[in-house]
C-alpha positions in Angstrom: -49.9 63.4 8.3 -49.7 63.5 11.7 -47.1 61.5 13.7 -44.8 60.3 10.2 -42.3 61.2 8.4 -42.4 62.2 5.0 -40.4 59.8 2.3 -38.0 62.0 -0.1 -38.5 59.2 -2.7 -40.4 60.8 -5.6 -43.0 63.6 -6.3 -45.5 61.0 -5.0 -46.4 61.4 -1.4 -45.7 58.8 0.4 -44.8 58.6 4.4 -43.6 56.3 7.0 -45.1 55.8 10.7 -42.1 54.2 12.0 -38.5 53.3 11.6 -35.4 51.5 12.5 -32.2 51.8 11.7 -28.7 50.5 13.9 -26.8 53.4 13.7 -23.7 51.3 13.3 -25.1 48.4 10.8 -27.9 49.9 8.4 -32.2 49.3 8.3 -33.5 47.2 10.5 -37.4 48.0 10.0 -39.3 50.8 8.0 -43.0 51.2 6.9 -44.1 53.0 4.2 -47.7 54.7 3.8 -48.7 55.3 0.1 -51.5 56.5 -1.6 -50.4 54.4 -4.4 -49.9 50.6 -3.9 -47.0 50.8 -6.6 -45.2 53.2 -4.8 -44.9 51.2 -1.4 -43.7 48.2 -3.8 -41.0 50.5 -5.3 -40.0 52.0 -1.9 -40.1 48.7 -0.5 -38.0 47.3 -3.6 -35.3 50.2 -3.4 -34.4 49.3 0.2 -34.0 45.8 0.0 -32.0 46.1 -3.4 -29.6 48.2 -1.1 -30.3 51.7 -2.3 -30.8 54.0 0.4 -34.1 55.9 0.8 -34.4 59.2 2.9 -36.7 60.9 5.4 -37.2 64.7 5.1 -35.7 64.9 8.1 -32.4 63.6 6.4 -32.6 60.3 8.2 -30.8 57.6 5.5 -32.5 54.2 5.1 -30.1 51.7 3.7 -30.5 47.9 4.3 -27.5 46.2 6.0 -24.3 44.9 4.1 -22.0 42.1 5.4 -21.7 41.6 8.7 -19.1 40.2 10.6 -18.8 39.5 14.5 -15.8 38.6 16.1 -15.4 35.6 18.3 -12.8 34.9 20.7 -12.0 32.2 18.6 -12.5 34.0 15.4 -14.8 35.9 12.8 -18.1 35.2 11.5 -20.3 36.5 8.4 -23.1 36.9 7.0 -25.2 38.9 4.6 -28.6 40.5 6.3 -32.1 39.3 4.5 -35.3 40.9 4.7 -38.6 40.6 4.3 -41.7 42.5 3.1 -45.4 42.7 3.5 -47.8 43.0 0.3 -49.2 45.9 0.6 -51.9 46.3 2.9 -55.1 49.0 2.3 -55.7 51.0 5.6 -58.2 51.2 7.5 -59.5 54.6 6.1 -59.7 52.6 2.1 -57.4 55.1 1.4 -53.6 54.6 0.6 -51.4 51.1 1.2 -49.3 50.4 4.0 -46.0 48.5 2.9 -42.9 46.9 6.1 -40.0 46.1 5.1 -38.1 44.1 8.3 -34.7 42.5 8.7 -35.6 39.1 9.1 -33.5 38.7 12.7 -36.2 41.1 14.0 -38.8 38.2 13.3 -39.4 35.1 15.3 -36.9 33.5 12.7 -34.0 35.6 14.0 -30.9 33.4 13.6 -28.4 31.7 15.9 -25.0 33.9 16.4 -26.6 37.1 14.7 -27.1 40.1 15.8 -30.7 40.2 17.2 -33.6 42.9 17.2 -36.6 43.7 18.9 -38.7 46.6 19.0 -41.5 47.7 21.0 -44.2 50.0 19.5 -46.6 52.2 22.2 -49.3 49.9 22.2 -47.4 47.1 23.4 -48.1 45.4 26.8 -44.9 45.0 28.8 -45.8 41.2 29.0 -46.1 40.9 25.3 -42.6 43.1 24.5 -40.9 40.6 27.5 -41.8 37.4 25.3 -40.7 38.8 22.4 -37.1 39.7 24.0 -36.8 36.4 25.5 -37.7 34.4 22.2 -35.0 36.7 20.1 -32.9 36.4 22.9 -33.3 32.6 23.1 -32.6 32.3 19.0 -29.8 34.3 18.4 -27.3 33.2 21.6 -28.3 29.7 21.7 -27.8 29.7 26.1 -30.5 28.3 28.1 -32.1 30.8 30.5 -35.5 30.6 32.7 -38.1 32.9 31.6 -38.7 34.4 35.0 -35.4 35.8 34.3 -36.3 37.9 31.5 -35.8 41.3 33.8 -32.5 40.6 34.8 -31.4 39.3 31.2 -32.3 43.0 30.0 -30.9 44.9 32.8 -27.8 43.7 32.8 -27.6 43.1 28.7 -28.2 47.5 28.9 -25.5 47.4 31.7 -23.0 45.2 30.1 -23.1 46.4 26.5 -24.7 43.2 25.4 -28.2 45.3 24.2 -27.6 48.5 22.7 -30.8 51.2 21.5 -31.5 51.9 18.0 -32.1 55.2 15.9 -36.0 54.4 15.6 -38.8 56.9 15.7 -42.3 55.7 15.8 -41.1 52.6 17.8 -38.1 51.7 20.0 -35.6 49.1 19.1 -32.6 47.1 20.4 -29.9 44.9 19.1 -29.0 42.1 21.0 -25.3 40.9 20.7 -25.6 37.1 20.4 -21.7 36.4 22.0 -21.2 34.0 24.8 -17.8 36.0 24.9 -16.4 38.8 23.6 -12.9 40.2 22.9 -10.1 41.3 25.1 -12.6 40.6 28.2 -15.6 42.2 28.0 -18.4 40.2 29.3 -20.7 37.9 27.0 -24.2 36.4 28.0 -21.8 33.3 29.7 -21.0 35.6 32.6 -24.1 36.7 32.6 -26.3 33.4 33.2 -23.4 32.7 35.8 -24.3 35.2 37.9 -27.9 34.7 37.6 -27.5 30.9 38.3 -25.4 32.2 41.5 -28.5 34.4 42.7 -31.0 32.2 41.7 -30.5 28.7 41.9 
């Protein structure tokens, strides 16, 4: 099929439009196309039970273990959840598509957690800038004006704050939720204080 990636999972075809992974952390987002409803259930059901599923092209899906982010004033942890589609029949009537996502790549991202987004080629730049402010918004906690959405992003790439994904298919991005960071590397704190400078 054109523009996948065949699934090494089982002698059943099966292949997936798009993926995610952070190259440091694990999966982030997959999708699965099936011919076989079962088999996008078992795919789906091997990820999240933490069993890594790979690509032909040797690309290793494996969801994310613990997680810890250090604070200035210490550590915190948590252990990544996801979520998963039923399967859905295509458009064609033939095969299933099945998503499995890390749930802080959905509007329910949570405070001081590493944040996603991802952009997919249809995407409108208005509609990928809403979604990057909202995750944005949920995982740091930090009030910012929505006109500032630009400068947010530029200077989160610039700073370290959002760093790219391994994704094919889509794009992605995790967003480092830290107001500060260790030995003093800027957070989102110095950030918003320079944008209050320019702009208010």
């Amino acid at each position: 099929m054109e523009d996948t990636k065949p699934v090494a999972f089982s002698e059943e075809k099966a292949w997936s439009p798009f993926y995610a992974v952070d190259p440091e952390l694990g999966l982030v987002a997959v999708s699965a196309l099936t011919t076989a409803r079962e088999l996008g259930l078992r795919i789906a059901a091997r990820v999240v039970g933490g069993h890594t599923v790979l690509l032909e092209d040797g690309a290793a899906l494996m969801r994310q273990a613990g997680i810890e982010i250090c604070w200035p004033d210490g550590e915190s942890s948590y252990r990544a959840a996801y979520t998963r589609n039923h399967p859905h029949r295509l458009k064609t009537e033939i095969g299933y598509e099945t998503c499995v996502l890390h749930r802080d790549a959905t509007v329910e991202a949570a405070a001081q957690h590493y944040g996603y987004v991802l952009r997919f080629p249809d995407d409108e730049d208005e509609v990928f800038e809403k979604r990057f402010f909202h995750q944005w918004g949920r995982v740091t906690e930090l009030p910012a004006r929505p006109a500032w959405t630009d400068a947010l992003w530029g200077m989160g790439l610039k700073m370290g704050l959002i760093t790219p994904l391994d994704a094919f298919g889509c794009k992605g991005w995790r967003i480092d939720p830290r107001w500060r960071r260790l030995e003093g590397a800027p957070g989102w704190r110095q950030v918003l204080e320079l944008l209050v400078g320019v702009y208010e």
